[in-house]
N, CA, C and O atoms as a GROMACS GRO file, in nm:
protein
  608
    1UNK      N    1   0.085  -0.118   0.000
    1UNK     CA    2   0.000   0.000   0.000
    1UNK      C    3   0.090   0.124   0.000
    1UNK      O    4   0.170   0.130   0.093
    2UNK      N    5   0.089   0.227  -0.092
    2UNK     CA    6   0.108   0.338  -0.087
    2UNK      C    7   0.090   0.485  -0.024
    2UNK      O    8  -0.022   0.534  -0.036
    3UNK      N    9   0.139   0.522   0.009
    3UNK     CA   10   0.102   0.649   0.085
    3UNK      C   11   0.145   0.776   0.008
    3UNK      O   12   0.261   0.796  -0.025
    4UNK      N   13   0.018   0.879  -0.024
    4UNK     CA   14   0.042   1.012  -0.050
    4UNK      C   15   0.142   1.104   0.012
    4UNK      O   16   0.066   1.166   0.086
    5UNK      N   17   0.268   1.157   0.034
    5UNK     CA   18   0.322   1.247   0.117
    5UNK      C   19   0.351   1.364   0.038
    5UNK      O   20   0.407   1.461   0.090
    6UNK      N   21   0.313   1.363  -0.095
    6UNK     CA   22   0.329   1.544  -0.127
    6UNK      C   23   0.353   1.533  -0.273
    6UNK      O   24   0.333   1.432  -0.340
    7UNK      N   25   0.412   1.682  -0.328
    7UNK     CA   26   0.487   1.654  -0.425
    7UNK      C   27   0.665   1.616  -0.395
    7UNK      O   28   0.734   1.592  -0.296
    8UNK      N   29   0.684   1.626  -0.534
    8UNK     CA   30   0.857   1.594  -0.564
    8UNK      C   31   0.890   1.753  -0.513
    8UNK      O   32   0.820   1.852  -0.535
    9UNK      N   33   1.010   1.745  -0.442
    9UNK     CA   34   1.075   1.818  -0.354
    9UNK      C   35   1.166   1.915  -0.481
    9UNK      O   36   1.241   1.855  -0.557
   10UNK      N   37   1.150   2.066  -0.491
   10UNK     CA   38   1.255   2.080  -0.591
   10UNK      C   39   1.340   2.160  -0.484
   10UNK      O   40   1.312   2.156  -0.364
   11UNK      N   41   1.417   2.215  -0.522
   11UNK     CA   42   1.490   2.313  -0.511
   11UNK      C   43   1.570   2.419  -0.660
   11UNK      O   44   1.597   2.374  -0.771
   12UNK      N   45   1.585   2.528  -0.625
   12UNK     CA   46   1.616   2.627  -0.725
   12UNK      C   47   1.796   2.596  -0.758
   12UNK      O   48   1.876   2.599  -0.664
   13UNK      N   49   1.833   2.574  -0.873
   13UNK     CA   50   1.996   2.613  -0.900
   13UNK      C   51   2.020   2.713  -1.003
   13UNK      O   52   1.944   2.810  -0.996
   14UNK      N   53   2.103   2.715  -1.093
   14UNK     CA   54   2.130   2.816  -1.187
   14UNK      C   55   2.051   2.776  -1.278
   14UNK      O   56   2.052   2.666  -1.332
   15UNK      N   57   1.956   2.891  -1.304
   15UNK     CA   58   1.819   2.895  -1.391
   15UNK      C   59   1.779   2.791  -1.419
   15UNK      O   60   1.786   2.736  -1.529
   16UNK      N   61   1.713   2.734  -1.280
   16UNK     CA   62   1.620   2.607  -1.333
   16UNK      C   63   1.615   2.527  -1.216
   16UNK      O   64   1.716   2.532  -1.146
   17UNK      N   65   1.503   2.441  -1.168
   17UNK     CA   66   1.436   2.395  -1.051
   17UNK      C   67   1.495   2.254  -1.079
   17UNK      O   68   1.504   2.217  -1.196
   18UNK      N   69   1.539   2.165  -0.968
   18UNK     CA   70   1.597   2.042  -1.021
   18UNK      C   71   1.538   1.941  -0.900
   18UNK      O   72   1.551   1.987  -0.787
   19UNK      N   73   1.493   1.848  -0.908
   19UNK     CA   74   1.371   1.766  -0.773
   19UNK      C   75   1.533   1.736  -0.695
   19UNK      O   76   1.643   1.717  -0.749
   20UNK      N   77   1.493   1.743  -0.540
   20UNK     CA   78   1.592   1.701  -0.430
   20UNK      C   79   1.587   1.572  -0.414
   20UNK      O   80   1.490   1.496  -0.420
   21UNK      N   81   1.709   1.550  -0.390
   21UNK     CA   82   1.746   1.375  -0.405
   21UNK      C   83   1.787   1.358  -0.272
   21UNK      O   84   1.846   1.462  -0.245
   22UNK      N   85   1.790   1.267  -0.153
   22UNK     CA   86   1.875   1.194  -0.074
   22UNK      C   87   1.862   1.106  -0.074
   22UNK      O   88   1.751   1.055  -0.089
   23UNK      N   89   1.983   1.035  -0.056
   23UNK     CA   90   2.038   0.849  -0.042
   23UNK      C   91   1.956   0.797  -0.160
   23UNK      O   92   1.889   0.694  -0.148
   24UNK      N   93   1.960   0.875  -0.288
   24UNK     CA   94   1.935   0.828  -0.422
   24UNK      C   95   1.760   0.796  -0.406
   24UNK      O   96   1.717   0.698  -0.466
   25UNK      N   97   1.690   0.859  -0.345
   25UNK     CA   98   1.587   0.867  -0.367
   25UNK      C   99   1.513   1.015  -0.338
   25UNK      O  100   1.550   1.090  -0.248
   26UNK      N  101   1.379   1.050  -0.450
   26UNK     CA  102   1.372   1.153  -0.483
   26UNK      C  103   1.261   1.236  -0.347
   26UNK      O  104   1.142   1.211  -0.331
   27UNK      N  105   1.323   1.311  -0.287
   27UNK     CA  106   1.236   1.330  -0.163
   27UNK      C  107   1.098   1.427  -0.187
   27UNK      O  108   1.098   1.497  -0.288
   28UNK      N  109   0.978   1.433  -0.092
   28UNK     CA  110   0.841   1.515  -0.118
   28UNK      C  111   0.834   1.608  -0.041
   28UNK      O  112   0.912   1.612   0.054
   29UNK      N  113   0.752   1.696  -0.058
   29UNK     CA  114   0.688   1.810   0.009
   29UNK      C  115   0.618   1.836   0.010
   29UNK      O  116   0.584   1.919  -0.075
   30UNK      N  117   0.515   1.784   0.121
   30UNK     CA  118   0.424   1.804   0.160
   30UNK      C  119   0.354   1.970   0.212
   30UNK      O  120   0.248   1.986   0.271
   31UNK      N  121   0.419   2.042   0.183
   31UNK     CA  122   0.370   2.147   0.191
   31UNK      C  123   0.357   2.217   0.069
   31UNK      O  124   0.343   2.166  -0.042
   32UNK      N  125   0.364   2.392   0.110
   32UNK     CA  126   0.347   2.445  -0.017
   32UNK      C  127   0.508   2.485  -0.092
   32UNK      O  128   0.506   2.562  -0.188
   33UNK      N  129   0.610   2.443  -0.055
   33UNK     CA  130   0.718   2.525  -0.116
   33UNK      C  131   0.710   2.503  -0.258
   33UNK      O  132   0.684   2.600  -0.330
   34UNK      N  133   0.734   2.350  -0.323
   34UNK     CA  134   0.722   2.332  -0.438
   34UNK      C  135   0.656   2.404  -0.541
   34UNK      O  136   0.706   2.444  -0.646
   35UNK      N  137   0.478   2.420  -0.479
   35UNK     CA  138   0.394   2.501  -0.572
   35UNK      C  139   0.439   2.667  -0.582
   35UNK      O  140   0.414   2.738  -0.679
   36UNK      N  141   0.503   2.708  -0.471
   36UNK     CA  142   0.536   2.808  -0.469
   36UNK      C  143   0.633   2.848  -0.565
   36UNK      O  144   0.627   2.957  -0.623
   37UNK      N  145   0.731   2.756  -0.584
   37UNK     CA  146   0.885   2.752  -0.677
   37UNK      C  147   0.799   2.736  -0.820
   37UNK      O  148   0.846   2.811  -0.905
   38UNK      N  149   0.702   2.668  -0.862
   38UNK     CA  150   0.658   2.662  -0.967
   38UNK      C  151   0.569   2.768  -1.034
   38UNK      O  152   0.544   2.799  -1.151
   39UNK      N  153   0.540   2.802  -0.939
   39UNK     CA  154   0.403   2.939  -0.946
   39UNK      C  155   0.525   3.052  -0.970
   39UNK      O  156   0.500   3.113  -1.074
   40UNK      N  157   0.641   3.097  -0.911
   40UNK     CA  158   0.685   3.205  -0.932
   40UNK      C  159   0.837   3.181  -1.047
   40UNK      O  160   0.904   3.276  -1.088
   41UNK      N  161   0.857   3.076  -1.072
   41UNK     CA  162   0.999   3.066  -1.171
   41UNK      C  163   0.946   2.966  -1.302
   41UNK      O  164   1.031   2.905  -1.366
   42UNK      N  165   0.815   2.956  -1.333
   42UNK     CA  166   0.768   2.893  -1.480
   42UNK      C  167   0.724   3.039  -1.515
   42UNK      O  168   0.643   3.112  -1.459
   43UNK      N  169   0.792   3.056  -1.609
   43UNK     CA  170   0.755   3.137  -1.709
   43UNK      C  171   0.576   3.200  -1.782
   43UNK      O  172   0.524   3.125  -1.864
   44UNK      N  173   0.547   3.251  -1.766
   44UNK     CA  174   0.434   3.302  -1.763
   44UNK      C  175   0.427   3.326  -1.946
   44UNK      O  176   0.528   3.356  -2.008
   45UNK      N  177   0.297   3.308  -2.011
   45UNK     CA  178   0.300   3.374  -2.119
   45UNK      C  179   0.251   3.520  -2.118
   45UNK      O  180   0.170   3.575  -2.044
   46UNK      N  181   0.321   3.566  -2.218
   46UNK     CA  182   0.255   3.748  -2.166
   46UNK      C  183   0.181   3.765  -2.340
   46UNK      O  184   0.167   3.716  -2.452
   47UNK      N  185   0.161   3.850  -2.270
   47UNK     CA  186   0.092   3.970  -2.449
   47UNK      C  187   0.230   4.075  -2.496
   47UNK      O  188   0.318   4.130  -2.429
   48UNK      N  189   0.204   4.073  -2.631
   48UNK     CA  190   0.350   4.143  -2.721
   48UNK      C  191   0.414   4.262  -2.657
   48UNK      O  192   0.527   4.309  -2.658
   49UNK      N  193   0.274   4.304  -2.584
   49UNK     CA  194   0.279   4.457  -2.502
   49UNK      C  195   0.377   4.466  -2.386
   49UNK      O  196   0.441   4.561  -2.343
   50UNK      N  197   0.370   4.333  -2.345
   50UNK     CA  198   0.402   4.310  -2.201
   50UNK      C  199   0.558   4.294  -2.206
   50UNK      O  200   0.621   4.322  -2.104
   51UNK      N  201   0.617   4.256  -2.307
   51UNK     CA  202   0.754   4.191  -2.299
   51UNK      C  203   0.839   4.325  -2.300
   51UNK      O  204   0.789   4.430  -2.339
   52UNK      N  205   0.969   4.317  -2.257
   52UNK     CA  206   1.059   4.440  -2.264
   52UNK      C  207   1.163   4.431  -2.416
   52UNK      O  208   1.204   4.346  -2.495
   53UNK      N  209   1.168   4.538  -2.399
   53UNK     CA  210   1.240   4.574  -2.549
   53UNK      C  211   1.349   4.500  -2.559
   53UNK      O  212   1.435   4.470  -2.475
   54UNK      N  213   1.334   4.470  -2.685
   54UNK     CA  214   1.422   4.372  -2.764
   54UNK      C  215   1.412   4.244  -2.746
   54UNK      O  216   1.498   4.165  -2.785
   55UNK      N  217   1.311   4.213  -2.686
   55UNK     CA  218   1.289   4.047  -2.640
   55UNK      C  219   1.145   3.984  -2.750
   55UNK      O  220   1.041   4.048  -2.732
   56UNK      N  221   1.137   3.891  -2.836
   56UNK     CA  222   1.047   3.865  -2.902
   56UNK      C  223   0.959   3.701  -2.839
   56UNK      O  224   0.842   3.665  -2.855
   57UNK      N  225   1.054   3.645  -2.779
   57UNK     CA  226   0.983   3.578  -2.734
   57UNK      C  227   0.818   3.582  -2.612
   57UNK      O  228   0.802   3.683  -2.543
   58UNK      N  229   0.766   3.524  -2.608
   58UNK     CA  230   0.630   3.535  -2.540
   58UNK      C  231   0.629   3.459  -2.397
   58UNK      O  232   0.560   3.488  -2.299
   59UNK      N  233   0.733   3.346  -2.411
   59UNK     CA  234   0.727   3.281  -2.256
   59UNK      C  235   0.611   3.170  -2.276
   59UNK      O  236   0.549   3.134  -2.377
   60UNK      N  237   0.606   3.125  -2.129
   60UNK     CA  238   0.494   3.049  -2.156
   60UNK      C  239   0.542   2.916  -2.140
   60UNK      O  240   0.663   2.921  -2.117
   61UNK      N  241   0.491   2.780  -2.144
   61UNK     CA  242   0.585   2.644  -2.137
   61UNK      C  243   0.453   2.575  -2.183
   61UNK      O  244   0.339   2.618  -2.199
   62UNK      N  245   0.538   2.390  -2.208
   62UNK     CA  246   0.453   2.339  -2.310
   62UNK      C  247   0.330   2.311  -2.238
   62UNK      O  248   0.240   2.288  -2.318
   63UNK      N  249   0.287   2.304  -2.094
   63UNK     CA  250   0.166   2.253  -2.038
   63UNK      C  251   0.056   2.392  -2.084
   63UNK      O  252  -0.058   2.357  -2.115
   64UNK      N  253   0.085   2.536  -2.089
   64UNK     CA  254  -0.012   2.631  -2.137
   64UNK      C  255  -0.069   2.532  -2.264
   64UNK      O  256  -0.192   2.540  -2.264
   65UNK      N  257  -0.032   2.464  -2.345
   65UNK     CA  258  -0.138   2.417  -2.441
   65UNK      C  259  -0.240   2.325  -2.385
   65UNK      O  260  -0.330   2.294  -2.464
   66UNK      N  261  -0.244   2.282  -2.281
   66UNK     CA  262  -0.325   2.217  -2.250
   66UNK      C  263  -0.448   2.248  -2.131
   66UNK      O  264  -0.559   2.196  -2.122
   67UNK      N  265  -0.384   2.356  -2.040
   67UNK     CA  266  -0.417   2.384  -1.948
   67UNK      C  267  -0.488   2.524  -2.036
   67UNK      O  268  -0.461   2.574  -2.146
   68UNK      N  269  -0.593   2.560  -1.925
   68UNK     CA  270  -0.700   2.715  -1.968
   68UNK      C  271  -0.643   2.805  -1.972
   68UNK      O  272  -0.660   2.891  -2.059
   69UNK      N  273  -0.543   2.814  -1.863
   69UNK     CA  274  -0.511   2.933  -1.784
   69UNK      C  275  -0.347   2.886  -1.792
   69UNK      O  276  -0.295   2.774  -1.795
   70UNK      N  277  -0.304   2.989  -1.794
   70UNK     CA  278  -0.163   2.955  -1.772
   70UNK      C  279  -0.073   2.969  -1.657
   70UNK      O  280  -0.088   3.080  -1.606
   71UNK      N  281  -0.022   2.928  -1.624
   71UNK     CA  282   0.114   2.852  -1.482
   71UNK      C  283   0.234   2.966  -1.520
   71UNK      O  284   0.304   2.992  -1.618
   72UNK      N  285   0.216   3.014  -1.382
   72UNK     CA  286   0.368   3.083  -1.372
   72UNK      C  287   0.382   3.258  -1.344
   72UNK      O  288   0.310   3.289  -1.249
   73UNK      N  289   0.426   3.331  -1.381
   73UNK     CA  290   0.494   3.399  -1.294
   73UNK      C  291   0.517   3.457  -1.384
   73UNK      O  292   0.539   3.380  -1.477
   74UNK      N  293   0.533   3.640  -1.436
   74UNK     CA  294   0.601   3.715  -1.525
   74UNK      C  295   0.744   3.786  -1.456
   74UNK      O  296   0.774   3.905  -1.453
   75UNK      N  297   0.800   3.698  -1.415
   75UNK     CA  298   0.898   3.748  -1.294
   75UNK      C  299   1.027   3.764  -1.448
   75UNK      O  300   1.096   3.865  -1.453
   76UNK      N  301   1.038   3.675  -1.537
   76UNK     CA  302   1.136   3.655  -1.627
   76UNK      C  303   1.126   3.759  -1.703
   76UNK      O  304   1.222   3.776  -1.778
   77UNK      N  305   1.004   3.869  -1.714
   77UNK     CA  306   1.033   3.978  -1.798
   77UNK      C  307   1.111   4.096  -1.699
   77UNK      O  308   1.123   4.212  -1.737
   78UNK      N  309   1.145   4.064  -1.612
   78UNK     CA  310   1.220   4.127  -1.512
   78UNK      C  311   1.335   4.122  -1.523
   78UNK      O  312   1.403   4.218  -1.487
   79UNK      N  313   1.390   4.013  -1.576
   79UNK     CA  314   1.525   3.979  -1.627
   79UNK      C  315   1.614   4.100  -1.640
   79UNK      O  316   1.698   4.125  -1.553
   80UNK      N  317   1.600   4.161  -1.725
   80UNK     CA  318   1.706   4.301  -1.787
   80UNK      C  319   1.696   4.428  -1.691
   80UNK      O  320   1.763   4.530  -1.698
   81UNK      N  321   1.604   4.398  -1.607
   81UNK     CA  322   1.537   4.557  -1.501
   81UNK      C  323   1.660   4.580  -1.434
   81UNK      O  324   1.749   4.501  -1.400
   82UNK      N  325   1.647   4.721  -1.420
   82UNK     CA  326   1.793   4.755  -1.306
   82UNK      C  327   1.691   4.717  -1.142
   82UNK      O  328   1.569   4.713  -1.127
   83UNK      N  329   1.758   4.705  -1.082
   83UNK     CA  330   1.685   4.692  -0.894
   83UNK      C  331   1.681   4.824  -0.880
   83UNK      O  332   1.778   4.900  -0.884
   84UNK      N  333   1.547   4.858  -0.862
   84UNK     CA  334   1.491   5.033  -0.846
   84UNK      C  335   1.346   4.962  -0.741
   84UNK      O  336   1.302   4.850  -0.717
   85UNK      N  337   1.321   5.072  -0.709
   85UNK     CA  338   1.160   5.061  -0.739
   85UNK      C  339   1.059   5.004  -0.768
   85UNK      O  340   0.982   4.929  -0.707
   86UNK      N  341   1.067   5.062  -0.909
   86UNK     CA  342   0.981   5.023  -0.960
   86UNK      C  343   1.010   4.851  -1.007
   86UNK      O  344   0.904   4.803  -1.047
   87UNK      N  345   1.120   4.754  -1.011
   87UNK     CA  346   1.133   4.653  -0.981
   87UNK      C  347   1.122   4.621  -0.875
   87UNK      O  348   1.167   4.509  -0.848
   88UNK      N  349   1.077   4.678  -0.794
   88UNK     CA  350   1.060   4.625  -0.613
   88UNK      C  351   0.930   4.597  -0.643
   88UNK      O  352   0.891   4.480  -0.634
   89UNK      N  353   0.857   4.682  -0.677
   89UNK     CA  354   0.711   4.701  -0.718
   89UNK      C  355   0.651   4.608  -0.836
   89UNK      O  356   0.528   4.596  -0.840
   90UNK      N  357   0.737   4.534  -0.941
   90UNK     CA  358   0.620   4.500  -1.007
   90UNK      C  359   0.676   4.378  -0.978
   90UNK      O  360   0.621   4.281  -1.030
   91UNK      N  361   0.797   4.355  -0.886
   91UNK     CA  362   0.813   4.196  -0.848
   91UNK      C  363   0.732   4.156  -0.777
   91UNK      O  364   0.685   4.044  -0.797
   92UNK      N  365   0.689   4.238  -0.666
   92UNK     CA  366   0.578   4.159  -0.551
   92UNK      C  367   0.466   4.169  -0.639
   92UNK      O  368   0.371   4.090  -0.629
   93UNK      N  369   0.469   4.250  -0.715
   93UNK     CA  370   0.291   4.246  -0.815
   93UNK      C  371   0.299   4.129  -0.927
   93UNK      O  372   0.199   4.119  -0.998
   94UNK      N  373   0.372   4.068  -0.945
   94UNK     CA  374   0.377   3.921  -1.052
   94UNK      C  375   0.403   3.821  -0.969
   94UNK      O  376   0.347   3.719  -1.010
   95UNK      N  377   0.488   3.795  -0.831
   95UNK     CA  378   0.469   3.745  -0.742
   95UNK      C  379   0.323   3.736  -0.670
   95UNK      O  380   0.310   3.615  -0.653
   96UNK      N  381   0.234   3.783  -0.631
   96UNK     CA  382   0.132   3.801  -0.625
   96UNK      C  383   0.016   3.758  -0.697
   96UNK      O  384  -0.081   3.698  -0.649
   97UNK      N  385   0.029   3.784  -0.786
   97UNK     CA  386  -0.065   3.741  -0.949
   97UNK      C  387  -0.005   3.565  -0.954
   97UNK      O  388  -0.085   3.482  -0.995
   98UNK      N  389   0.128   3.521  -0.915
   98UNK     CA  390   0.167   3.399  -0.944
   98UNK      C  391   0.115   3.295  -0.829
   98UNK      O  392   0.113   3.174  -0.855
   99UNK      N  393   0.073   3.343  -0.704
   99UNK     CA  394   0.042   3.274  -0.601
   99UNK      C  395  -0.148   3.289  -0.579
   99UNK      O  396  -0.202   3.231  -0.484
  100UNK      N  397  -0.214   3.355  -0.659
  100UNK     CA  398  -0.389   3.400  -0.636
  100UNK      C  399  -0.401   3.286  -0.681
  100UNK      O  400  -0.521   3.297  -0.709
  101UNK      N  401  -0.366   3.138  -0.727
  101UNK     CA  402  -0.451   3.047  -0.735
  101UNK      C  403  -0.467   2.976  -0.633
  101UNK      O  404  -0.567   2.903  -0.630
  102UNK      N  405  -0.379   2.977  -0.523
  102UNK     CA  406  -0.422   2.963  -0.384
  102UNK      C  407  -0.531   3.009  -0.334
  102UNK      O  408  -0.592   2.955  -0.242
  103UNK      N  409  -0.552   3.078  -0.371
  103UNK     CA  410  -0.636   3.180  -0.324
  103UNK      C  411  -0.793   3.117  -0.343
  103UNK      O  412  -0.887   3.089  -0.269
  104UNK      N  413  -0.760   3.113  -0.497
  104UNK     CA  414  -0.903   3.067  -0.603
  104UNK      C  415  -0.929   2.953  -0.542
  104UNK      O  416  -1.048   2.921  -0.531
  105UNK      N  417  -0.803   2.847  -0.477
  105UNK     CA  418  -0.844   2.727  -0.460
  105UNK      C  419  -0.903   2.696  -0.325
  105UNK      O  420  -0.962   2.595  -0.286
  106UNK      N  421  -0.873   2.806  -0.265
  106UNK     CA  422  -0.919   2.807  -0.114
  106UNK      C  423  -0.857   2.712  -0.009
  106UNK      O  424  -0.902   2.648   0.086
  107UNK      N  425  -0.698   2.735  -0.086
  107UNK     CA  426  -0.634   2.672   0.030
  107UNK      C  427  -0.544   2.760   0.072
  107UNK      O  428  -0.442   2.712   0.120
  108UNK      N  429  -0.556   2.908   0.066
  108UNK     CA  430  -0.504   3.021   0.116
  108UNK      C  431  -0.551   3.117   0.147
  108UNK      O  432  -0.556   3.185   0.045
  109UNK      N  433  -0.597   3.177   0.238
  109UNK     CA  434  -0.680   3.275   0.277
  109UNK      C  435  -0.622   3.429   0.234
  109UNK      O  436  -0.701   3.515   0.194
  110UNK      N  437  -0.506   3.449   0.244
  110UNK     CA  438  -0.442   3.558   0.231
  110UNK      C  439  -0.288   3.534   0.121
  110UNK      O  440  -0.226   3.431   0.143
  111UNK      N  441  -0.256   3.590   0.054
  111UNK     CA  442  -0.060   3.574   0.066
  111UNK      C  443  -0.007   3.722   0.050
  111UNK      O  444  -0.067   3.809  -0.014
  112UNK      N  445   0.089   3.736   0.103
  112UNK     CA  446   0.161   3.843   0.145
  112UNK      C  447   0.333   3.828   0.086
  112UNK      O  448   0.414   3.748   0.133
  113UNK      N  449   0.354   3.901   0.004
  113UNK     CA  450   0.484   3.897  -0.061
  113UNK      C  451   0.575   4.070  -0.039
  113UNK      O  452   0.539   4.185  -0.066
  114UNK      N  453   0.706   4.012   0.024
  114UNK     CA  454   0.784   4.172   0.112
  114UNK      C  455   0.917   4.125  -0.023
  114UNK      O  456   0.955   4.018  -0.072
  115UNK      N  457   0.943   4.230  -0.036
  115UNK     CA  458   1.051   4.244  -0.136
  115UNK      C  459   1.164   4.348  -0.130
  115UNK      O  460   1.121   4.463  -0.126
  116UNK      N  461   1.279   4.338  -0.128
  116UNK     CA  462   1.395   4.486  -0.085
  116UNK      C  463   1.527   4.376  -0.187
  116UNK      O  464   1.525   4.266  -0.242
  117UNK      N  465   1.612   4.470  -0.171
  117UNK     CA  466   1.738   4.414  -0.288
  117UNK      C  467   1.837   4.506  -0.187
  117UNK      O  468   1.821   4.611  -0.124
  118UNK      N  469   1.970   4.393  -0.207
  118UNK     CA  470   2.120   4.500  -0.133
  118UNK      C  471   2.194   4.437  -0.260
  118UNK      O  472   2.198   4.320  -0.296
  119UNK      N  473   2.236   4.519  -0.302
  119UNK     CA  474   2.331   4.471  -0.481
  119UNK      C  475   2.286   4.443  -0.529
  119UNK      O  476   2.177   4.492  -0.561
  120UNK      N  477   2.356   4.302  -0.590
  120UNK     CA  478   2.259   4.183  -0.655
  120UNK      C  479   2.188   4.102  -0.636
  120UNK      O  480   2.149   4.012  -0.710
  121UNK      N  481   2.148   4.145  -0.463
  121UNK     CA  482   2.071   4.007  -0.422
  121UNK      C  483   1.900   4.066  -0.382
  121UNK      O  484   1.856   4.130  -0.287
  122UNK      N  485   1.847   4.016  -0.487
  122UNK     CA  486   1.686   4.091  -0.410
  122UNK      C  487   1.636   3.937  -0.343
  122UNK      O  488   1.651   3.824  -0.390
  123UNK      N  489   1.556   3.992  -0.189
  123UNK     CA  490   1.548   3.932  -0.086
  123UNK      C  491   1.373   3.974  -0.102
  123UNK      O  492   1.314   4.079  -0.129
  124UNK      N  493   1.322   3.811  -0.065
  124UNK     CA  494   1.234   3.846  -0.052
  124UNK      C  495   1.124   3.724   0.017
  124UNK      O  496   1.154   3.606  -0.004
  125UNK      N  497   1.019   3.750   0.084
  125UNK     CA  498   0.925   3.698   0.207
  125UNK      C  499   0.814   3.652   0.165
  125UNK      O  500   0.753   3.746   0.114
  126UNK      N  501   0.736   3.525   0.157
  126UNK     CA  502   0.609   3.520   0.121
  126UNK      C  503   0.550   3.429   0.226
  126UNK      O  504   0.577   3.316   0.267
  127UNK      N  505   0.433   3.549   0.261
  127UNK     CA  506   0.385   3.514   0.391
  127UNK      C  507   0.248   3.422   0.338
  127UNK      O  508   0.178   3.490   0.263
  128UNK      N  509   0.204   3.305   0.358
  128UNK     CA  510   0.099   3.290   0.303
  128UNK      C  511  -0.002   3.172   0.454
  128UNK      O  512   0.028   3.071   0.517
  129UNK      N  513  -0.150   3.290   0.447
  129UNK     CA  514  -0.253   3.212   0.582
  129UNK      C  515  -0.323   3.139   0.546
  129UNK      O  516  -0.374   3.185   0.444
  130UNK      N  517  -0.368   3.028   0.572
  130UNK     CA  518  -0.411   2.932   0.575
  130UNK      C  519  -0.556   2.964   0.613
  130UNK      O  520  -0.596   3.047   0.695
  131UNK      N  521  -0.623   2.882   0.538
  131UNK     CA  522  -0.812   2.970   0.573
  131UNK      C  523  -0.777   2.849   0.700
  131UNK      O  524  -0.718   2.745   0.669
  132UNK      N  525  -0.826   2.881   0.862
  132UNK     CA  526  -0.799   2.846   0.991
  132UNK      C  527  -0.685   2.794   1.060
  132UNK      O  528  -0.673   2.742   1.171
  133UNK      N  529  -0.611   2.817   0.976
  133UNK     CA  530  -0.474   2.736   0.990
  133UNK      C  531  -0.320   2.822   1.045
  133UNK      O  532  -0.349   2.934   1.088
  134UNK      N  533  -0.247   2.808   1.049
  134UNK     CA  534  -0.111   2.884   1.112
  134UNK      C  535  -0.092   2.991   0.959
  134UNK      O  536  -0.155   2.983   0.854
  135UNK      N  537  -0.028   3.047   0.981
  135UNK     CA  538   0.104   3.168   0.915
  135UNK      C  539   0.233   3.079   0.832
  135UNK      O  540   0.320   3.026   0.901
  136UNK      N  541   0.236   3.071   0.709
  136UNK     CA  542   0.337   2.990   0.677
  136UNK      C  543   0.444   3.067   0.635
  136UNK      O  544   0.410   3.139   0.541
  137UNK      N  545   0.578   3.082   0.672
  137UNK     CA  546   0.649   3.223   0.612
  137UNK      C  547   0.778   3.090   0.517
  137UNK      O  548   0.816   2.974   0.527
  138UNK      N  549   0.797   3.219   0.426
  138UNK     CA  550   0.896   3.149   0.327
  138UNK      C  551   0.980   3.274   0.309
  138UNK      O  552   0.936   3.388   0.298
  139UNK      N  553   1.110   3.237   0.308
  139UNK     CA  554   1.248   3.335   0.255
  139UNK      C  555   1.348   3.332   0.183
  139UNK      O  556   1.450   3.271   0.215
  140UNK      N  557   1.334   3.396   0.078
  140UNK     CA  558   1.476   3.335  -0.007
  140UNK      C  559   1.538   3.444  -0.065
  140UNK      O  560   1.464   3.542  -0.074
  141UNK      N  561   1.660   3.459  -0.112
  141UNK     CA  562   1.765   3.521  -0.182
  141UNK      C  563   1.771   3.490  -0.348
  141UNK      O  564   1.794   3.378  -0.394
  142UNK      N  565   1.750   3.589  -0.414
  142UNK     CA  566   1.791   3.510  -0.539
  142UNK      C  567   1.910   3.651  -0.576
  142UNK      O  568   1.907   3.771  -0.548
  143UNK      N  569   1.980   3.586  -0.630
  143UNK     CA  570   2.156   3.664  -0.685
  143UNK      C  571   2.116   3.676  -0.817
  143UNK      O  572   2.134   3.590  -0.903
  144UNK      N  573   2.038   3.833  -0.841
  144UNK     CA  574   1.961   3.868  -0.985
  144UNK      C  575   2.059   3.841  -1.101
  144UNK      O  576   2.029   3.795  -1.211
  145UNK      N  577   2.204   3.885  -1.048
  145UNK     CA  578   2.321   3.851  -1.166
  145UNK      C  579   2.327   3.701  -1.211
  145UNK      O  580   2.340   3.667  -1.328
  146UNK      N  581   2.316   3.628  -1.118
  146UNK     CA  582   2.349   3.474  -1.154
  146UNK      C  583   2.210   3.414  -1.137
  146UNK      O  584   2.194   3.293  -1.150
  147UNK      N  585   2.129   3.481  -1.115
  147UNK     CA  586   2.006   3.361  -1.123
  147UNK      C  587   1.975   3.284  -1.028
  147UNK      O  588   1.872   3.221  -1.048
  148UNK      N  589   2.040   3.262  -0.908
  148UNK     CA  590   2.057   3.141  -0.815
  148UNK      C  591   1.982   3.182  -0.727
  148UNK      O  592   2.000   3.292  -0.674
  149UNK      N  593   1.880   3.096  -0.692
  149UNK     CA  594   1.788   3.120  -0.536
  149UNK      C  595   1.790   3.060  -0.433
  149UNK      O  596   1.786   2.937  -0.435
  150UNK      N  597   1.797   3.132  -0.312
  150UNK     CA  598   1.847   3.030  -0.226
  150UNK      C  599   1.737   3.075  -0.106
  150UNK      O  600   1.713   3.190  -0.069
  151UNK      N  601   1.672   2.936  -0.050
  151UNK     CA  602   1.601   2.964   0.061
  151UNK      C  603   1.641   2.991   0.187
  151UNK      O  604   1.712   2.900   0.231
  152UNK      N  605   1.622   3.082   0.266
  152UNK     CA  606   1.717   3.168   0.405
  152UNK      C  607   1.649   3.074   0.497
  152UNK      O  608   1.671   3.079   0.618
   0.00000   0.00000   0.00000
């Protein structure tokens, strides 16, 4: 007999999510980190409008053909942004937009995303409540130059 314990466990490396392995077997997570890593680093499809100059591609991955709605995160048109502001600002706002299907699904009552940058490293918090349930906090580093995210 089998037992449900979650999804496949990823973790973030240089541009790209790779499932966590110990003692050669592929470990789960039963919580939300996974959906979280998937919701904010799959590529989002955008509209022609949306993309930044000089970029022609649209984004997007092969499950949008199948699925209604599309999976992911416009965090990658962020790519070329200097850390200002207004990248403080439209990261927690695509961060945000990448996590409301929690929301839809009603297995999140609230989520809350804090965002600040020191160099190259924008730092950032996603607080997400549980409809009756605890406060789940998540923290990670990603090194905007190299791509690499790392959970604090």
């Amino acid at each position: 007999m089998s037992r449900f314990f979650g999804d496949l466990k990823l973790f973030m490396g240089i541009n790209s999510a790779d499932i966590d392995v110990e003692d050669r077997d592929a470990l789960q997570d039963a919580g939300f980190e996974t959906a979280i890593i998937i919701s904010l680093f799959t590529d989002a499809r955008v509209f022609p409008e949306e993309l930044p100059e000089g970029l022609e591609d649209l984004g997007g991955f092969w499950g949008d053909l199948i699925l209604e709605e599309s999976v992911g995160s416009k965090l990658w048109t962020l790519h070329r942004k200097k850390l200002n502001n207004t990248f403080l600002n439209n990261f927690e706002e695509f961060a945000v937009q990448a996590l409301s299907w929690m929301i839809e699904e009603q297995i999140a009552s609230s989520i809350e995303v804090d965002v600040n940058y020191i160099g190259d490293t924008v730092n950032f918090e996603i607080r997400i409540k549980r409809p009756e349930k605890d406060l789940l906090n998540f923290r990670y580093s990603l090194n905007w130059e190299k791509q690499i995210l790392r959970r604090n």
